[in-house]
Structure formats: structure tokens, C-alpha cells
N, C-alpha and C positions, 0 to 999 in steps of 0.2 A: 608405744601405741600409734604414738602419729607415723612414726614410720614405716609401721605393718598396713594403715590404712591408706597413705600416699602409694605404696610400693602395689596394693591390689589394685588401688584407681589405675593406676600406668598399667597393670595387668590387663585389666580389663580393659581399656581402651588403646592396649595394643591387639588385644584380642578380636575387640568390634573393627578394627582396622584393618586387619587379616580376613576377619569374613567379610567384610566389603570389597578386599582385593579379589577374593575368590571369587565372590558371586560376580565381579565385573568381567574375569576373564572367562567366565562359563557365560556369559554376556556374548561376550565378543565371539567366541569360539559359533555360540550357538548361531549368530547372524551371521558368521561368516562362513556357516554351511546352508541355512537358509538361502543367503544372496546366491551363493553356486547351484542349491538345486532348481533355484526359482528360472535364473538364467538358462540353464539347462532343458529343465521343462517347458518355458519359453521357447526356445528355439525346437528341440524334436516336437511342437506343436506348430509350429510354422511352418517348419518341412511338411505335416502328414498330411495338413492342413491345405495347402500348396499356396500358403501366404508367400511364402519365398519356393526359390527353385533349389531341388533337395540333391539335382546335380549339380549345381553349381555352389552350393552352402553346404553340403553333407545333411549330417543331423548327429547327433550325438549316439544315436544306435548304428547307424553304420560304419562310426568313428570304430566304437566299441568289437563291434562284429570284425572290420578291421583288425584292430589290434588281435582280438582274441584268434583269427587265424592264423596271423602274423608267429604270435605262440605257439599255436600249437605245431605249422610245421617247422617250427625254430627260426625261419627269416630273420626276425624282428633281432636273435642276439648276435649274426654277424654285425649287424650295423651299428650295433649298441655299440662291443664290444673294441668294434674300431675307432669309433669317435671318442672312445669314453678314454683309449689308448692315445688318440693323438692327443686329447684334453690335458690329459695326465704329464707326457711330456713336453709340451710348451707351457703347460703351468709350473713344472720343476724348472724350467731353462729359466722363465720369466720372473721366477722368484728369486736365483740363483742369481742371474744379470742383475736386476735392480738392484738387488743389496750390494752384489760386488761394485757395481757406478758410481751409485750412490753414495757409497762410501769414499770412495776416490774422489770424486766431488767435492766431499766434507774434506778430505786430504788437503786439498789442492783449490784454496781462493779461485787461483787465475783462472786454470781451467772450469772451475765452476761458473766464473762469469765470460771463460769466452763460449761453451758447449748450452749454455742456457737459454739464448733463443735458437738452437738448431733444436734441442731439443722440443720448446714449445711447438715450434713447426713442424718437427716430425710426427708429435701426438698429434696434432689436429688435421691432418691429413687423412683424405675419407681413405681406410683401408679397402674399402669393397673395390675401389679402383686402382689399387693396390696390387691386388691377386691378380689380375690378370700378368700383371708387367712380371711377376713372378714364376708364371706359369712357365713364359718366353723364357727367365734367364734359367731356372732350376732347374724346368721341363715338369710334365705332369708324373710327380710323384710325391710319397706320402711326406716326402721331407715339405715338399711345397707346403701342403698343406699347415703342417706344423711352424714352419719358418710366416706364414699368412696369419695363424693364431699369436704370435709373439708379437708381432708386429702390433698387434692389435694394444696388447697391456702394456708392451716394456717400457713404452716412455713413458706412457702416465705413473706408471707403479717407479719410475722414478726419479721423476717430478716430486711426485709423494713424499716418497722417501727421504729425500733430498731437502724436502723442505721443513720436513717434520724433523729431523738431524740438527739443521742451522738455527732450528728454535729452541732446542737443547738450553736447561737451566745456565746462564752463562755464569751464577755464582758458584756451582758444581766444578764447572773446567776449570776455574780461578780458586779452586779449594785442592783442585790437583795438583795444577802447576807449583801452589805453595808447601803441597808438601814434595815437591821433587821431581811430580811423576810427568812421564815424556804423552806425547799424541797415542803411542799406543793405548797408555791408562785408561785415558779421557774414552779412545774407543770401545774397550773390555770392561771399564768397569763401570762407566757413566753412559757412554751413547748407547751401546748395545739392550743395557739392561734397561735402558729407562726410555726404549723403543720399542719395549718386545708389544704391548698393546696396538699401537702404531703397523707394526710389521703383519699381526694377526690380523687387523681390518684393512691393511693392504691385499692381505694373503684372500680375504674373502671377497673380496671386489675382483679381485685377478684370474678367479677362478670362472667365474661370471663370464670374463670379457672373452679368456681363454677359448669357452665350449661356442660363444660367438665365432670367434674367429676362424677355429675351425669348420664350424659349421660353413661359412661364406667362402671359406677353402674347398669346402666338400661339394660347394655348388659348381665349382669351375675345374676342379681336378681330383674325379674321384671315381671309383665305379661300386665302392660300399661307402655305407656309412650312413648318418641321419641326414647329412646336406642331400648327399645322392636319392634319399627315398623320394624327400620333398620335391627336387627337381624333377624327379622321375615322373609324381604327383600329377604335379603341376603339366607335363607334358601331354599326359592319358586324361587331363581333367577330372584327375580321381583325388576330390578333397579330400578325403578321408583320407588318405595315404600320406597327404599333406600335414592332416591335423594330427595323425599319430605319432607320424617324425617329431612331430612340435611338442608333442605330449611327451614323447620319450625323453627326448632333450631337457626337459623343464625334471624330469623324476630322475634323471643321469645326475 
């Protein structure tokens, strides 16, 4: 008996625990459509209002109207369609390199401590100043642009890597070694597998930096794409053109 009444108590206040999760995240969901439409409304009343200037700020119906013509004569998916392509392969190159370094890195002591502050120096290097010198060596083409988005992640992502590797259980690699097994082991069957979390929130930060880089690529060498819209924008003083590039990009 006492352990049918213990066992409903824990029932039930795993129960009240679960409706408290829910009703928090129908919480948060609901405020965090509130805050967007408040902001929203906010601003297309500023503009009509002419608290602010609606050339120079847009308003979120002209964003809208924007976009929605954008669609309907198809504009909107050459540009998607290009960015979303050079996105895709510099986040494949970027993902591909870091592991492969990184790994070698882990290989390789010395080289880990002679390549480790070039690397720090190379991540913190503003890329946006970057692209130009790229544009000179590569010339204005899409590879530019792609070689401009790599640049952006590959050394953070492995930096990351790399360090996330060298903190590896060191009682695991001493439980290999003792049964026999070579640097291969320790990489297939300890580093690899006990990285894969590691590797995934690499993999989601890298994608981030990737549609960045591109994007900063597509402002200096491009004649399609989401950077190209924004520059274009920006040139005609047509925010909205602006804000839709910036809309697209955030939904890519």
C-alpha cells in the first residue's frame, strides 16, 4: 500500500510539474508574439504617423508589400536561391576542414603548439576587410564569394574543435592504450564518438557565420543574391528592399 501511495504522489507531482512546463512555455511563446507585434505596430504607427521618416525607416507594410511583389514576379528566389547555394557550400568546405585540422592537431602535439596562435590571429581578423583583398587575388567571382564565407568560420570552428578534442576523458585514451589499441582507436572509437554533441553545436554556429560571410561576400562581389539586394537597397534608399534581404536571410 505504501508503495501504490508513494508511487501516485510522484505521479502526480510529476504531473503538476509538466503542467507548469507547459503553461510556462505557452508563457513565453505568447510574449514572444506579443513583444513582435507590439514592436511592429509601433513602428508602421510611427511611419503613418510621420513620427519618423517612412523613407528613410520603411514601415513594415511596405517591407511586406516589398516582399509580396518580390514573389509574386519570382525576383525574390534568384537571390534566395544563390545565397542559400553558396551558404550550403562553404558550410560543407567549413565543416569538412575543421574536422579534417583539427584532427591533425589532435595528431600532432607540436604542430598543435606551433599553428595555435596563427590560428588565433587568423579568427580574429575583421573578415569584412578581408573580402576586398580577395576580390583582387580571386577576381569577382562566386568562388570569392564562398572562399569570403569560409574564412569567416573555419578557424573558429577549429579552434573549437580542437579544444573540445584535447579535453577528451584522458582516463578513456589510458584505458586504450592499456588494452593495446594504437592513436587510430582513441580517434574511432573515443574522440570521434564522444565529440559527436560537440561537432553538432559546431555545426549550428557555423552555419550562422557561413550565411554572414557570404552575405559580406555578396556586398563586394556579386550581381544576385541577398547581399546584392541589400546593397542595391541601400543605394536607391529603398529600405524596404533592405529590410527584406535581411528578412529573407534570417527565414534561409
Amino acid at each position: 500500500m505504501k508503495e501504490k501511495e508513494i508511487s501516485a504522489t510522484c505521479s502526480r507531482a510529476q504531473q503538476e510539474y509538466m503542467d507548469r512546463e507547459r503553461i510556462h512555455r505557452r508563457k513565453v511563446v505568447f510574449c514572444r508574439g506579443m513583444l513582435l507585434a507590439v514592436l511592429l505596430a509601433g513602428w508602421e504607427v510611427c511611419a503613418r504617423t510621420g513620427i519618423i521618416d517612412d523613407f528613410i525607416f520603411s514601415s513594415p507594410s511596405r517591407v511586406f508589400n516589398c516582399f509580396w511583389d518580390m514573389l509574386q514576379d519570382g525576383s525574390i528566389w534568384g537571390h534566395v536561391g544563390i545565397t542559400l547555394w553558396e551558404t550550403l557550400v562553404s558550410f560543407g568546405l567549413v565543416v569538412f576542414l575543421g574536422l579534417v585540422v583539427a584532427t591533425g592537431l589532435w595528431f600532432s602535439r607540436s604542430m598543435s603548439e606551433i599553428l595555435e596562435p596563427y590560428l588565433v590571429m587568423l579568427n580574429s581578423l575583421p573578415k569584412s576587410a578581408l573580402a576586398p583583398m580577395l576580390i583582387v587575388w580571386l577576381g569577382n567571382h562566386v568562388q570569392t564569394i564562398v572562399v569570403a564565407a569560409v574564412s569567416v568560420a573555419v578557424f573558429g570552428s577549429i579552434l573549437t574543435l580542437h579544444n573540445g578534442f584535447s579535453a577528451i576523458d584522458p582516463d578513456k585514451i589510458k584505458l586504450i592504450h592499456s588494452l593495446g589499441g594504437t592513436r587510430k582507436d582513441i580517434l574511432t572509437k573515443v574522440l570521434l564518438p564522444g565529440s559527436v554533441l560537440l561537432i553538432i553545436s559546431n555545426m549550428k554556429v557555423n552555419i550562422g557565420l557561413c550565411l554572414v560571410g557570404v552575405i559580406i561576400g555578396e556586398f563586394l562581389a556579386a550581381q544576385q543574391g541577398l547581399g546584392y539586394l541589400i546593397i542595391y537597397g541601400s543605394q536607391v534608399f529603398g529600405c524596404e528592399y533592405i529590410l527584406t534581404g535581411k528578412r529573407t536571410a534570417l527565414l534561409a
